[in-house]
C-alpha positions in Angstrom: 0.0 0.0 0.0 0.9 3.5 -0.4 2.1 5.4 2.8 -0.1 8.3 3.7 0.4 11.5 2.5 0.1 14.4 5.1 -0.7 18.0 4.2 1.0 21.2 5.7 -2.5 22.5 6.3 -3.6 19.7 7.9 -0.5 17.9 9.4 0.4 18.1 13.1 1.1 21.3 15.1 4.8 20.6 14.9 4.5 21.3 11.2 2.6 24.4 12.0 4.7 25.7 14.3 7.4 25.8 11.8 4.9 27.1 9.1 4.2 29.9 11.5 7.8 30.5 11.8 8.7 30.6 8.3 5.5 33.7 8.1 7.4 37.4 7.8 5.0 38.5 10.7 4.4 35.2 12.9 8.1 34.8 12.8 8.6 38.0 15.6 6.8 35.9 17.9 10.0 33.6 18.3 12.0 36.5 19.1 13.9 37.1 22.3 12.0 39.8 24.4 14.8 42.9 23.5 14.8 41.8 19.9 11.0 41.7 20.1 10.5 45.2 21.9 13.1 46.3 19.3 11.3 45.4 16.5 7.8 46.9 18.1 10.0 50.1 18.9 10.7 50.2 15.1 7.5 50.0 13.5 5.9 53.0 15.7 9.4 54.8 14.5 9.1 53.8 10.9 5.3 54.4 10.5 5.5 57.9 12.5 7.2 59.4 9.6 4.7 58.9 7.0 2.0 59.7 9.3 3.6 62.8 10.0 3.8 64.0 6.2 0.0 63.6 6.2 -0.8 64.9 9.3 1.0 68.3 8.8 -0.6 68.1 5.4 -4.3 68.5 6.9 -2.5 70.5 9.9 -0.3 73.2 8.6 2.4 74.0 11.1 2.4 77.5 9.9 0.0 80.1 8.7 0.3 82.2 5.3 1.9 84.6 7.2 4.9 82.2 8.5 3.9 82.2 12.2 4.1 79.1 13.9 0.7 77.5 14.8 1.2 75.3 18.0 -2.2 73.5 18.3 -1.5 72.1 14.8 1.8 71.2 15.2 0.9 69.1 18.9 -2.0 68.0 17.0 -0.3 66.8 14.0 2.4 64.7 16.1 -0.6 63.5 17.9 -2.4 62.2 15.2 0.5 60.4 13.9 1.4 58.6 16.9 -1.8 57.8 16.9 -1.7 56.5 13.6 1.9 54.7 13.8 0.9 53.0 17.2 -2.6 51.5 15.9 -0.4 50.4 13.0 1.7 48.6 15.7 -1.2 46.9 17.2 -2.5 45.6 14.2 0.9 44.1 13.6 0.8 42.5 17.2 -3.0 41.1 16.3 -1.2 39.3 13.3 1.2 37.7 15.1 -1.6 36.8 18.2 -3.9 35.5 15.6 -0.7 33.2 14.2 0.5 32.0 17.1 -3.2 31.4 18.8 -4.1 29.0 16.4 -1.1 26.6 17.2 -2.0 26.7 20.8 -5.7 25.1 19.5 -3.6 23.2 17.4 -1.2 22.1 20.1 -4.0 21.4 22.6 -5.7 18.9 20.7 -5.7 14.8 21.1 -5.7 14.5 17.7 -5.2 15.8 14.2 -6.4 15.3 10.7 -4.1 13.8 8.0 -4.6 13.3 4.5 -4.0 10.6 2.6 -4.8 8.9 -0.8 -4.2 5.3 -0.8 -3.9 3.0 -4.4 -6.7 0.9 -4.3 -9.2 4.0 -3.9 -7.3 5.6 -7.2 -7.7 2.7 -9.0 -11.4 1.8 -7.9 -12.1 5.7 -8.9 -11.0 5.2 -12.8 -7.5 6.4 -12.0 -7.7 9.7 -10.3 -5.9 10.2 -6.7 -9.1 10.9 -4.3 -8.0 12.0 -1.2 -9.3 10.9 1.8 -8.8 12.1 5.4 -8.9 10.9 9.2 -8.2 11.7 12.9 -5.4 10.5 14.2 -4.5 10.1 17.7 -1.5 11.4 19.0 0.8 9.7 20.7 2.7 9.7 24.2 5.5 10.7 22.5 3.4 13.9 20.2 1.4 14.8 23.8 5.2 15.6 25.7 6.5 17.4 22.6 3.6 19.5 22.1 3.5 20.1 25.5 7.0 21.4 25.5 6.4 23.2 22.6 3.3 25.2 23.9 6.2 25.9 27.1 8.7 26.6 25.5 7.7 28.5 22.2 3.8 29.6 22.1 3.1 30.8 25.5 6.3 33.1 25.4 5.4 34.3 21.6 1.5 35.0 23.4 3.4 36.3 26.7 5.2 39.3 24.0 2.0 39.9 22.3 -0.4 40.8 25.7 2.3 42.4 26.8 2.4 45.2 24.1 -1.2 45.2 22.2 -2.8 46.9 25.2 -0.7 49.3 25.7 -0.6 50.2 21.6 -4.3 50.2 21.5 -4.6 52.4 24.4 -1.9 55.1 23.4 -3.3 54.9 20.0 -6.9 55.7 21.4 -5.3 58.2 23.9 -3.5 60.2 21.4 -6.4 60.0 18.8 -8.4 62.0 21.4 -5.6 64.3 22.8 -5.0 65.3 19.0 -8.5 66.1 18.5 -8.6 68.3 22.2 -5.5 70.1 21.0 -7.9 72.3 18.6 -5.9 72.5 15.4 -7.1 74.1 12.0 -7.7 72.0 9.5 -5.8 73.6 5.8 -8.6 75.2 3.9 -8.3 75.9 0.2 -8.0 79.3 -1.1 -11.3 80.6 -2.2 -12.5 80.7 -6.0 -12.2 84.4 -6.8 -15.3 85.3 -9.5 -13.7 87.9 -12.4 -16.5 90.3 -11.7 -15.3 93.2 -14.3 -17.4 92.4 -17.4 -20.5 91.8 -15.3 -23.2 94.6 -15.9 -26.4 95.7 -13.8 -28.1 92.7 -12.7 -25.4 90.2 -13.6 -24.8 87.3 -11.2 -21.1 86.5 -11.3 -20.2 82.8 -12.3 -23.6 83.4 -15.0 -24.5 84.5 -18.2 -25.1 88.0 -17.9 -28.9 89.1 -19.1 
């Protein structure tokens, strides 16, 4: 008979640890904790600046006149912390959302694995059905996941609860100190009507009667 052939989708939470691992984002959850708070510290840095250029370019820092307008300066930087830091947190819910679904995967008896045997091909006119079933895990599976959930996903979930409140609370915070600070929002210039052809009971921006 053939052997069984087992799916990354579907295989056992070892193999989806390491698919997790292998993700860009899920991938910072097996960081140390400096190397993780680094890397947090980064993306509030790297997203500020952005935010900043379209921040200041709803809230001019100056007037027409050159003069420096505080409020929309403290609420510009507001608004883009605000800004970088939800950015933050929704990198932190990826890598929760990652990492949270090999702790289900991990906490499980069993797992489903895929397999298309030779006799089912041939009955079927030649074409590979696959089939799939729960399998048990073993002594040996139940200790390694076990260490696994110790050892890797509870420090990975450990680094994400530590920091997602605190983003989504400084970006709410600063969201509602930007809009306390009472900036001006840039206004266009407004459309001047040439008025000089216009007779006696001409309405400017019409066909005069």
């Amino acid at each position: 008979p053939v052997a069984p052939m087992v799916s990354r989708s579907a295989a056992s939470p070892k193999s989806r640890d390491g698919w997790v691992k292998d993700d860009i984002i899920g991938s910072w959850g097996s960081l140390g904790d400096s190397e993780f708070a680094t890397r947090m510290f980064a993306c509030v840095a790297l997203s500020f600046v952005p935010a900043v250029s379209l921040t200041t370019a709803v809230y001019p820092p100056t007037s027409e006149e050159g003069t420096v307008l505080v409020q929309n300066v403290v609420a510009s930087l507001l608004f883009a912390l605000s800004v970088s830091t939800a950015f933050t947190a929704c990198i932190l819910m990826r890598v929760g959302s990652l990492w949270s679904g090999v702790d289900r995967q991990l906490s499980k008896k069993s797992y489903v694995v895929e397999d298309s045997r030779e006799q089912r091909s041939q009955r079927e006119g030649g074409y590979g059905i696959v089939g799939a079933y729960n399998k048990v895990k073993s002594k040996t599976e139940l200790e390694r996941d076990q260490l696994l959930e110790k050892f890797e996903v509870a420090p990975a979930m450990g680094r994400v609860r530590a920091y997602l409140p605190g983003s989504a609370l400084l970006a709410v915070a600063s969201l509602g100190a930007g809009i306390m600070a009472g900036g001006e929002v840039r206004r266009g210039k407004p459309v001047e009507e040439d008025v000089s052809g216009c007779g006696f009971g001409c309405v400017p921006g019409l066909q005069a009667p």
